[in-house]
C-alpha positions as CSV (number, residue, x, y, z in Angstrom):
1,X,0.8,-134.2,-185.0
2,X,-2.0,-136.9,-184.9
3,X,-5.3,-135.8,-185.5
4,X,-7.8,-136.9,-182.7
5,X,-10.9,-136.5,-185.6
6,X,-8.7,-138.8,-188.2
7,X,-7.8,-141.2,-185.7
8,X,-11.5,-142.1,-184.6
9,X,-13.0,-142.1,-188.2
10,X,-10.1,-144.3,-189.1
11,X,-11.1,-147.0,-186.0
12,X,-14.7,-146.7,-187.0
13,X,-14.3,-147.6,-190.1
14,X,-11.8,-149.8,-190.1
15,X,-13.7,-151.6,-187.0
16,X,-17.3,-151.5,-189.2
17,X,-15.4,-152.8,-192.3
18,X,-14.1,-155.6,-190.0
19,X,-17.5,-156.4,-188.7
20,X,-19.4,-156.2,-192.0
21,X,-16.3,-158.9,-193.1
22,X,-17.1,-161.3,-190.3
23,X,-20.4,-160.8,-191.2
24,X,-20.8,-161.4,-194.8
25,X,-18.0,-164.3,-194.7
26,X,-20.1,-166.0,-191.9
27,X,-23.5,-165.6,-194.1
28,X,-21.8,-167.0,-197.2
29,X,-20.7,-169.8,-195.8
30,X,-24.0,-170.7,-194.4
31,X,-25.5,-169.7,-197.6
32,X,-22.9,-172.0,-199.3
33,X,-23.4,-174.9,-197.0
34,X,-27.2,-174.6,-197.0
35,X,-27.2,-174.7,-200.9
36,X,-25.0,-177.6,-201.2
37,X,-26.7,-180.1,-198.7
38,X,-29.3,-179.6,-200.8
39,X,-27.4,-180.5,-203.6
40,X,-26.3,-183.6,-202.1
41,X,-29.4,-184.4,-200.9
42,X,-31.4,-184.4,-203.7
43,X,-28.7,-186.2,-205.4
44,X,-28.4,-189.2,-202.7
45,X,-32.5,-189.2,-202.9
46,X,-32.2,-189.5,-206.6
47,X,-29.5,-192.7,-206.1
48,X,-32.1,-194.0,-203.5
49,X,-35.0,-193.7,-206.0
50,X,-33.1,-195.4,-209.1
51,X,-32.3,-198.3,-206.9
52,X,-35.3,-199.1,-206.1
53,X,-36.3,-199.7,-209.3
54,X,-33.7,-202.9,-209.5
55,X,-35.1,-206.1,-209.1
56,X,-34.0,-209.9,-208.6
57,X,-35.4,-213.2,-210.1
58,X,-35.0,-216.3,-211.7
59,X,-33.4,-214.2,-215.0
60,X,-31.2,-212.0,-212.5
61,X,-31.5,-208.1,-211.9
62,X,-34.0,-206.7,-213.9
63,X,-35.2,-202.8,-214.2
64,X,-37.0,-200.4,-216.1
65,X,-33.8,-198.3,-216.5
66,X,-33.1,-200.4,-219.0
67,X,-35.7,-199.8,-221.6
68,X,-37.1,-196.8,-220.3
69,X,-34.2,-194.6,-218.5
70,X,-35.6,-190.9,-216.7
71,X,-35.5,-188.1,-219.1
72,X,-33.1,-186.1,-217.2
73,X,-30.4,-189.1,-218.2
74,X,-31.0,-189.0,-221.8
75,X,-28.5,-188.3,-223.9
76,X,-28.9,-184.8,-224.2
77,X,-27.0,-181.1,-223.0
78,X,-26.3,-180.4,-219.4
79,X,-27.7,-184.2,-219.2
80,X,-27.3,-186.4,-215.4
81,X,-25.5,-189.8,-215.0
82,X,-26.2,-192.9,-213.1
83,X,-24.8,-196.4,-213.2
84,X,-25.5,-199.7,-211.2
85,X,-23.3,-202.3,-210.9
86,X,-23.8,-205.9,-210.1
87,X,-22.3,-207.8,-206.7
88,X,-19.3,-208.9,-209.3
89,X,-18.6,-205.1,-209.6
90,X,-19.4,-205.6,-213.5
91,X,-21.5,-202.9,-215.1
92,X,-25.5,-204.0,-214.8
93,X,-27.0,-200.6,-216.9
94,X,-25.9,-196.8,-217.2
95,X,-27.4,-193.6,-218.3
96,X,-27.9,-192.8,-221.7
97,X,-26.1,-189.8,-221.3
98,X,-23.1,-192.1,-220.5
99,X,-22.6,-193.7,-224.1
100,X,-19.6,-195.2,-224.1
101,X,-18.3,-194.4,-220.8
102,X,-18.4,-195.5,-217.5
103,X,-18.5,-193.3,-213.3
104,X,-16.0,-193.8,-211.4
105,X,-16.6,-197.1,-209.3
106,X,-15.3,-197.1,-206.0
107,X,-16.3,-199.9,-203.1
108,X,-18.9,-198.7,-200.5
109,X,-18.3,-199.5,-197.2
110,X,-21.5,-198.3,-195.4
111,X,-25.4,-198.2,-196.3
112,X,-26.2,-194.4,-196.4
113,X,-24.8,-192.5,-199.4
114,X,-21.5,-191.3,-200.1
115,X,-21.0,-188.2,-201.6
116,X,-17.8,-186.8,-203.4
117,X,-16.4,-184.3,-206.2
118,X,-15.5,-185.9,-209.8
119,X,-15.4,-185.0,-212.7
120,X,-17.7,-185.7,-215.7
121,X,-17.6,-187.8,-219.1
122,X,-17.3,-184.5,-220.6
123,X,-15.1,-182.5,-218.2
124,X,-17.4,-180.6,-216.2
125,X,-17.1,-180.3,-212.2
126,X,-20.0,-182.4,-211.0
127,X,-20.9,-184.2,-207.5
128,X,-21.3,-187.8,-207.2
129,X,-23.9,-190.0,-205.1
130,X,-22.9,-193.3,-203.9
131,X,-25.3,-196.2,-202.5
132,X,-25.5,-199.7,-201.8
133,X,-28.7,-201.4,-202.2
134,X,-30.3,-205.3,-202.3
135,X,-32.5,-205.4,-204.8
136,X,-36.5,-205.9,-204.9
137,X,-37.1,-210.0,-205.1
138,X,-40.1,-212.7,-204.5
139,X,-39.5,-215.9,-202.7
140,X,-37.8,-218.3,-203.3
141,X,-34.6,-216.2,-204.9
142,X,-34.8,-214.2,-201.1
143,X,-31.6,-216.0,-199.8
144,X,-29.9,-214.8,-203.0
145,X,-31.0,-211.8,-203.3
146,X,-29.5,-210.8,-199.8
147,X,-26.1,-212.1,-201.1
148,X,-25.9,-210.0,-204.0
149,X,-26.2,-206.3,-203.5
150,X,-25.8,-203.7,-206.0
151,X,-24.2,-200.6,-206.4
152,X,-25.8,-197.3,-207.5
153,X,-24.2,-194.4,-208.5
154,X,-25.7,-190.9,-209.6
155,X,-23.5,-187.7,-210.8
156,X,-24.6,-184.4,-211.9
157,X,-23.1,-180.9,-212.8
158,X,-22.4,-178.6,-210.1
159,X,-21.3,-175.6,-212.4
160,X,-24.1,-173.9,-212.6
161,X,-24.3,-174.1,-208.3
162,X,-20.8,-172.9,-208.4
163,X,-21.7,-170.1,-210.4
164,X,-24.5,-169.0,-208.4
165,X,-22.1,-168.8,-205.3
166,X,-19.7,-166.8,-207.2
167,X,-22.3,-164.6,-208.1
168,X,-23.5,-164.1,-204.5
169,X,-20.1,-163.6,-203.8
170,X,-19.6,-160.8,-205.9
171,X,-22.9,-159.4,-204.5
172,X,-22.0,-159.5,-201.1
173,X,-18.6,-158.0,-201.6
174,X,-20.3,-155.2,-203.6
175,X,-23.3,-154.4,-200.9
176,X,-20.3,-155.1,-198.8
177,X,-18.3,-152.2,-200.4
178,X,-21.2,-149.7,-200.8
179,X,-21.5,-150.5,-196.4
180,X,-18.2,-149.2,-195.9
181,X,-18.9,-146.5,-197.7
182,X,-22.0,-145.3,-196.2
183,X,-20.9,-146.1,-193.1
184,X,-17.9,-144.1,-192.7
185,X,-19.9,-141.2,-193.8
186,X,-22.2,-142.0,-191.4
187,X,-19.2,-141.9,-189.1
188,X,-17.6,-139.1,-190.2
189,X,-20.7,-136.8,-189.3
190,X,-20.9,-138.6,-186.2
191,X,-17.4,-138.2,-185.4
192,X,-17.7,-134.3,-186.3
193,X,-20.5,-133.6,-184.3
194,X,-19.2,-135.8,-181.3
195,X,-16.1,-133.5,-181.4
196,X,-18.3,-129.9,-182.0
197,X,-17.8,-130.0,-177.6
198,X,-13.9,-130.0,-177.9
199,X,-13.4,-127.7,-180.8
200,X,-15.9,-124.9,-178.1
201,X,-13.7,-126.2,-175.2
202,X,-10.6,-125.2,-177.3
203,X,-12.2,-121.9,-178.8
204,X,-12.9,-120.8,-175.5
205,X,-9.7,-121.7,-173.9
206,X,-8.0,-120.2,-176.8
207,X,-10.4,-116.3,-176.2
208,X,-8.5,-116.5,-172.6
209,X,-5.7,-113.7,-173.0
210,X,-2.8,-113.0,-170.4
211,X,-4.4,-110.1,-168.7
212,X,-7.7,-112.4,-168.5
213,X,-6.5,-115.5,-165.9
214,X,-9.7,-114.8,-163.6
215,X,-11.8,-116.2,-166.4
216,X,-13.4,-120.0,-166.2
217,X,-14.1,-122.3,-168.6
218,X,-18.0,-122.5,-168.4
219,X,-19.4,-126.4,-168.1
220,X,-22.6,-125.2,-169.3
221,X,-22.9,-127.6,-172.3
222,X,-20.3,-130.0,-171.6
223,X,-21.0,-133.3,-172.1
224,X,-19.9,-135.5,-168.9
225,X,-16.6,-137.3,-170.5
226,X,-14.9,-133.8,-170.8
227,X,-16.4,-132.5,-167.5
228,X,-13.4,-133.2,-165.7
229,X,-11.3,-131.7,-168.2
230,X,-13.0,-128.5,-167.7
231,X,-12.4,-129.0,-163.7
232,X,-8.9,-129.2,-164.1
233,X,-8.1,-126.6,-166.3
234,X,-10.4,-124.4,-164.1
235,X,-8.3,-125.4,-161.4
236,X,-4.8,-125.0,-163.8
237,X,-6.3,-121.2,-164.4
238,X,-7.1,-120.7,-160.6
239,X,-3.5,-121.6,-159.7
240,X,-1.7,-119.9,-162.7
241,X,-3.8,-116.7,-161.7
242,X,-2.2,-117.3,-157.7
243,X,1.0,-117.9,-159.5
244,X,0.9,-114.4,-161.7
245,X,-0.6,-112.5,-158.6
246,X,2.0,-114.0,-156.5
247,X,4.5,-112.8,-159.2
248,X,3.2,-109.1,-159.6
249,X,3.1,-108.9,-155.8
250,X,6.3,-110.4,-155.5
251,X,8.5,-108.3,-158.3
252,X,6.6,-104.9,-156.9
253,X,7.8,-106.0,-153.0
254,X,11.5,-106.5,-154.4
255,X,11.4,-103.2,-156.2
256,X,10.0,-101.4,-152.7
257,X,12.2,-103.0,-150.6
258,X,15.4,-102.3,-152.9
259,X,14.1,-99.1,-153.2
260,X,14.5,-97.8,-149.6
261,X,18.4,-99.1,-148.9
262,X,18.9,-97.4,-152.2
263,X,17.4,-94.2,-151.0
264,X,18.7,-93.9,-147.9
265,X,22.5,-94.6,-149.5
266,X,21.3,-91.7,-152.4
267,X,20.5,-89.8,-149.5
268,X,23.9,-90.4,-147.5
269,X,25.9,-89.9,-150.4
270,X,24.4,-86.7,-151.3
271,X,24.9,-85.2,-147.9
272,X,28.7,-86.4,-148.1
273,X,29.0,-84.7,-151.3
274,X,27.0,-81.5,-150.5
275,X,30.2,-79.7,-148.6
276,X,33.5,-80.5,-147.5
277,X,33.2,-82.6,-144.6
278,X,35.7,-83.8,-141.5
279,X,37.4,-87.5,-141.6
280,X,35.1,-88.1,-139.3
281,X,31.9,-87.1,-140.4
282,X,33.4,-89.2,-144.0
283,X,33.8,-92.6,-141.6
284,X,31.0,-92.3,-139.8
285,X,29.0,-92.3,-143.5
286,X,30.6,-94.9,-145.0
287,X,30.3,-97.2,-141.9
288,X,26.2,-96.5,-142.9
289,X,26.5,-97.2,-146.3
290,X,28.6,-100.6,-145.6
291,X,26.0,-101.7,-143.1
292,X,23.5,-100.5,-145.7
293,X,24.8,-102.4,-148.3
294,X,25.4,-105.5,-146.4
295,X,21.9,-105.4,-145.7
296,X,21.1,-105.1,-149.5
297,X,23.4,-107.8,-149.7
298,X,21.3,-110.2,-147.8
299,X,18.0,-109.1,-149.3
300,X,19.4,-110.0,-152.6
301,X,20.8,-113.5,-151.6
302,X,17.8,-114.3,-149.9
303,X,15.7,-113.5,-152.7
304,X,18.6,-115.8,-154.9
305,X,17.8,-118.6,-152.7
306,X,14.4,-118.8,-153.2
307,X,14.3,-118.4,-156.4
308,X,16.7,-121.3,-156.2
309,X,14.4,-123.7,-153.9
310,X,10.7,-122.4,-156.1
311,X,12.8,-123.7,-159.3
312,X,14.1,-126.8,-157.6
313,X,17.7,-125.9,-158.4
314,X,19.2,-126.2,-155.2
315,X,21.9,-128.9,-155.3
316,X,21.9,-130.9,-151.9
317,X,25.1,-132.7,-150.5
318,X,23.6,-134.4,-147.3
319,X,26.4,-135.4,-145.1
320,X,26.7,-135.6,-141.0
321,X,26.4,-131.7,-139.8
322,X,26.8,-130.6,-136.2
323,X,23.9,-128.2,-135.5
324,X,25.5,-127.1,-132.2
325,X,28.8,-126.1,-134.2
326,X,26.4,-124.3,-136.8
327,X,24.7,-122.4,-134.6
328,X,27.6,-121.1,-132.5
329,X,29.1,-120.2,-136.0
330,X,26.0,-118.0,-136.6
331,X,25.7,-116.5,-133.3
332,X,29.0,-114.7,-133.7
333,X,28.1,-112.5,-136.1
334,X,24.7,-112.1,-134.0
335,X,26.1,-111.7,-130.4
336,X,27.1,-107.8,-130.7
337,X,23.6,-107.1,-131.3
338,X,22.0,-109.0,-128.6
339,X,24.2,-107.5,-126.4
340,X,23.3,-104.1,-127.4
341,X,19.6,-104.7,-127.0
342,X,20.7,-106.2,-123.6
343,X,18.7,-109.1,-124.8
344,X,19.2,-112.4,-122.4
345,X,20.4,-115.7,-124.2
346,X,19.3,-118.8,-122.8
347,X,21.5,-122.3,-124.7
348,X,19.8,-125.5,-123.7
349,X,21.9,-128.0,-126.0
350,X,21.6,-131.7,-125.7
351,X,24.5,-133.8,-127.2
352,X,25.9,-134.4,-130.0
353,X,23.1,-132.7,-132.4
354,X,24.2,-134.3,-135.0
355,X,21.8,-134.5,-138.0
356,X,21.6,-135.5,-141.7
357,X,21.6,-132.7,-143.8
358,X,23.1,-130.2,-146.2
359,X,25.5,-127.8,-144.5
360,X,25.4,-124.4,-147.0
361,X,21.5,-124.8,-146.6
362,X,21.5,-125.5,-142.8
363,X,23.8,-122.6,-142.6
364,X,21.5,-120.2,-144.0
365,X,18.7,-121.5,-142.2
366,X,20.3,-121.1,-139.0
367,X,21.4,-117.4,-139.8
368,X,17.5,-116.9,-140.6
369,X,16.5,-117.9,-137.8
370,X,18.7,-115.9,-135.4
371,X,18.5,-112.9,-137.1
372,X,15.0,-112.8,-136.9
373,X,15.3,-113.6,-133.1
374,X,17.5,-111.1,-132.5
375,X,15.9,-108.6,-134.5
376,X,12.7,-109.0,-133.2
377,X,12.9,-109.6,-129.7
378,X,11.3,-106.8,-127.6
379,X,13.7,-104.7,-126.4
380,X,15.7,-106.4,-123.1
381,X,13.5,-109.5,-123.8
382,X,14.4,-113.1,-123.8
383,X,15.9,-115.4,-126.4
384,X,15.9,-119.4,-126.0
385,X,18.0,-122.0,-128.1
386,X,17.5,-125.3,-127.6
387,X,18.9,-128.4,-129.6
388,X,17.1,-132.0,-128.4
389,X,16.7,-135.5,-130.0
390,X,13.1,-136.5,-130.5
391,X,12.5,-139.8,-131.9
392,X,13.9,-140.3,-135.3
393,X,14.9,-136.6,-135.5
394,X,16.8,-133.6,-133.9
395,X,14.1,-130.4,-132.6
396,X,16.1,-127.1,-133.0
397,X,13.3,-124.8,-131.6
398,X,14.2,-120.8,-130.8
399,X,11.8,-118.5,-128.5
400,X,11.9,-115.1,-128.1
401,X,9.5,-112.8,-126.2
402,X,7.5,-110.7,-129.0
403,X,4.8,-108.2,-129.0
404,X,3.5,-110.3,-132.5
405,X,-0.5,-110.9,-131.8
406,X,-1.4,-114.5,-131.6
407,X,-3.7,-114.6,-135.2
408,X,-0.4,-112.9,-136.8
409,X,1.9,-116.4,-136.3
410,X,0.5,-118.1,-139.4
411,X,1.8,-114.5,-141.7
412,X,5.3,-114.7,-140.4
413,X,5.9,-117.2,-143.0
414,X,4.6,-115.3,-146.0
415,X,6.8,-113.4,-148.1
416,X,7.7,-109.5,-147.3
417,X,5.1,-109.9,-144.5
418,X,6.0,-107.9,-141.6
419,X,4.1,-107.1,-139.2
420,X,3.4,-103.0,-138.5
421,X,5.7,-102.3,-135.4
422,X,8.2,-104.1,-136.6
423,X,8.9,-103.4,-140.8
424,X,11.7,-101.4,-139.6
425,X,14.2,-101.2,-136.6
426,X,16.7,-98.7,-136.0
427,X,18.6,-98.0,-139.3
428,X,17.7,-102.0,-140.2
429,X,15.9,-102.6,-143.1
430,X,13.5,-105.5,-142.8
431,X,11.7,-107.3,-146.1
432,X,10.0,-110.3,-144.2
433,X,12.1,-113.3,-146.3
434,X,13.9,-114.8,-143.7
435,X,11.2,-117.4,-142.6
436,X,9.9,-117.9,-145.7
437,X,13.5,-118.9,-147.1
438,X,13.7,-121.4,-144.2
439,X,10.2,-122.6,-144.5
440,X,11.5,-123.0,-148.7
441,X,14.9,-124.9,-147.3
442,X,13.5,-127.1,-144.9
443,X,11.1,-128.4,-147.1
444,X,13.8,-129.5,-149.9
445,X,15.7,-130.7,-147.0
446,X,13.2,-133.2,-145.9
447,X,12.7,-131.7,-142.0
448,X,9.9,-129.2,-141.1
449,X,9.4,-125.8,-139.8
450,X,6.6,-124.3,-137.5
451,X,5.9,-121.0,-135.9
452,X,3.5,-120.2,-133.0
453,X,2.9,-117.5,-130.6
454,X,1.9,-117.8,-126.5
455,X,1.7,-116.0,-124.0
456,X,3.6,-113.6,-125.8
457,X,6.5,-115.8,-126.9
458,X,7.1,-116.4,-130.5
459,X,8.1,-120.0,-131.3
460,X,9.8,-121.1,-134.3
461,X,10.0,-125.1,-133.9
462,X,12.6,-127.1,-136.6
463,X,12.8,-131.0,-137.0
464,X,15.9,-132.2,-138.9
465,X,16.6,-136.0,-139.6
466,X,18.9,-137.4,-137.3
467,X,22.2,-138.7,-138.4
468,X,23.3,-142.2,-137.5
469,X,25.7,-141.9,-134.4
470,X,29.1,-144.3,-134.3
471,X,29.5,-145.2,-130.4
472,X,33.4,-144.5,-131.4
473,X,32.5,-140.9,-133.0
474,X,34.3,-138.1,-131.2
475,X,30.3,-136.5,-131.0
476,X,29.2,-139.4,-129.0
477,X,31.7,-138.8,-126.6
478,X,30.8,-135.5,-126.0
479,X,32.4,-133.0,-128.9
480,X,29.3,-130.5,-128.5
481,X,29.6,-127.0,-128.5
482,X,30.9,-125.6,-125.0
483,X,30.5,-121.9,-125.9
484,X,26.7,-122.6,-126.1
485,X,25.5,-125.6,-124.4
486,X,23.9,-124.4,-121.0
487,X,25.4,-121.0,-121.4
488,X,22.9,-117.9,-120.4
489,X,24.2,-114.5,-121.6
């Protein structure tokens, strides 16, 4: 794992050493060209100098160089050079430092000097200055004169500037070094106390315990880059503490609601078992306890279901589904019970409702959905199915008179709400997880569900994609559901 504290320390510095590089390289060589056009000029003002002290006249060139050269030229240590030579390029007079030998002669093309590395007599490095220059005359040798320039040529050690750049060389590498240094413990305190806020940001997450999701990060002291950090974790704690309350409430509902059908078949089973009973009496029980169980049945695949849809595991096959055939497939399970609670159907199909959707899904969503009409109709009330194209989509919407209040609607889709007159009917037991299952479906199915309630009418409104119709499809010709479309029972 990467360390966030190593990381910037190594940037800084590495980023500082880079600078003070740049930095130091960009002084020395302005140090370095600085010293040596110096150099170079006081060498090219020293050729200048020596020839002006050549003349012209009846006898030729003439100098004091001759007889009484600088001192800096004698033949001594660490000595300088010059030597002049005449238009014919022979050698006119040289240094006394020369002796026997002679500068390197090269043709000048230009007036102002040239300058160049060579190499001395005696092997040291040294600089040379080149000039061309017509020397000092009287009239009448003028027109001569300007025919016959000379050449002057001055060379002197450059060791000892060498040396002195490879000394400040060393010296800025060193001070260099020592910046480095000082700077990345400079950074590393700075880095440390930069990141004092995130090591209290993660000691304080780290004090929040299981049992302790209602606590918040406080922002008191947070500096503003990690502000938003602390917003969205607070916001990750408020909706992991929904999520375990949600959970609590959720495991304690399932353990009520299987609680009762287990009861009541305890209960059943008991007073089967308490005395010899008729054939009967024996049916008659078991017939509760099948119905009983069926119900505990459905409460468990319900619950399977949306466990299912929460985790996203629900694997979709979206093909062409008839709704019409789907819901006359549900309703015959459905239609003893409506016509025990004399409860009057109303079918207002419109053809082919056909949609695009997964059928196992839309099966149990249609089940749902009838159940709960059935269930919770008032007693000789009114049920209404109808099936319509709108736009882009087919509206499956079911009514059913109710005695639900108005500000109730938005709880029927809560899970295990129910409201009071209606948690249990008959020998049904109700757990409030029909809707909510449908509400769960519909959104993995890409369709919506809503619920309202009028005028005492409870609404449940569903809008599926519409499949794409062939004009040559046996639905576009009519194949709807006759047992429902227009039918009133």
């Amino acid at each position: 794992m990467q360390s966030l504290r190593a990381q910037l320390l190594f940037g800084a510095a590495l980023g500082s050493a880079a600078v003070l590089l740049a930095s130091g390289a960009i002084i020395y060589t302005l140090v370095a060209r600085s010293l040596w056009s110096e150099f170079d000029r006081a060498l090219a003002a020293k050729a200048r100098t020596l020839a002006t002290m050549v003349e012209f006249d009846e006898a030729g060139l003439e100098s004091d160089l001759v007889d009484a050269p600088p001192p800096e030229f004698a033949d001594v240590e660490n000595a300088e050079y010059y030597q002049i030579w005449a238009a014919d390029e022979s050698v006119f007079v040289r240094s006394p430092s020369l002796r026997s030998s002679n500068l390197d002669f090269a043709p000048i093309q230009r007036e102002s000097p040239e300058i160049s590395e060579t190499h001395l007599p005696d092997g040291r490095p040294g600089r040379i200055a080149r000039v061309v220059a017509t020397p000092r005359h009287e009239p009448p040798y003028r027109a001569a004169a300007l025919a016959a320039p000379v050449a002057v040529a001055v060379a002197r050690d450059s060791s000892s500037l060498n040396s002195t750049l490879a000394r400040v060389r060393v010296l800025m590498f060193a001070v260099g070094l020592f910046a480095v240094a000082i700077s990345s413990l400079m950074l590393a305190w700075l880095v440390q106390r930069s990141l004092r806020p995130v090591s209290r940001l993660s000691r304080e997450i780290s004090e929040i315990g299981d049992h302790e999701l209602s606590r918040r990060v406080s922002r008191d002291g947070v500096v503003r880059e990690l502000s938003s950090v602390v917003d969205r974790l607070n916001a990750l704690l408020a909706r992991l503490e929904c999520a375990f309350r949600r959970e609590q409430r959720f495991t304690g509902d399932v353990a009520h609601e299987l609680r009762t059908p287990l009861a009541g078949l305890r209960a059943k089973i008991e007073l089967a078992l308490s005395r010899e009973r008729t054939t009967q009496f024996y049916n008659a029980i078991m017939r509760d306890c099948l119905g009983t169980t069926l119900q505990m049945q459905g409460i468990v695949e319900n619950l399977l279901h949306l466990a299912r849809a929460d985790a996203g595991q629900l694997i979709l096959h979206r093909e062409r589904v008839m709704l019409p055939a789907l819901l006359r497939e549900g309703w015959i399970m459905l239609e003893p019970r409506a016509v025990a609670n004399g409860l009057n159907v109303e079918w207002l199909i419109t053809p082919p409702g056909l949609v695009q959707s997964d059928a196992d899904a839309l099966r149990v969503i249609v089940r749902n959905l009838l159940d709960n009409a059935v269930t919770y109709t008032t007693p000789s009330g009114r049920v209404c199915v109808s099936v319509a194209p709108y736009e882009q989509t087919i509206r499956l919407i079911i009514r059913n008179t109710s005695e639900l209040p108005p500000e109730d609607a938005a709880h029927a889709l809560e899970r295990f709400w129910r409201a009071d007159q209606s948690r249990q009917t008959g020998n049904d037991v109700r757990c409030g997880l029909g809707l909510p299952l449908c509400k769960a479906l519909m959104e993995r199915l890409d369709g919506t569900l809503a619920v309202a309630v009028n005028n005492g009418i409870f609404e449940v409104a569903v809008t599926l994609p519409a499949a794409r119709i062939d004009v040559d499809s046996p639905a576009h010709r009519g194949n709807n559901s006759p047992a429902l479309a227009g039918e009133t029972s």
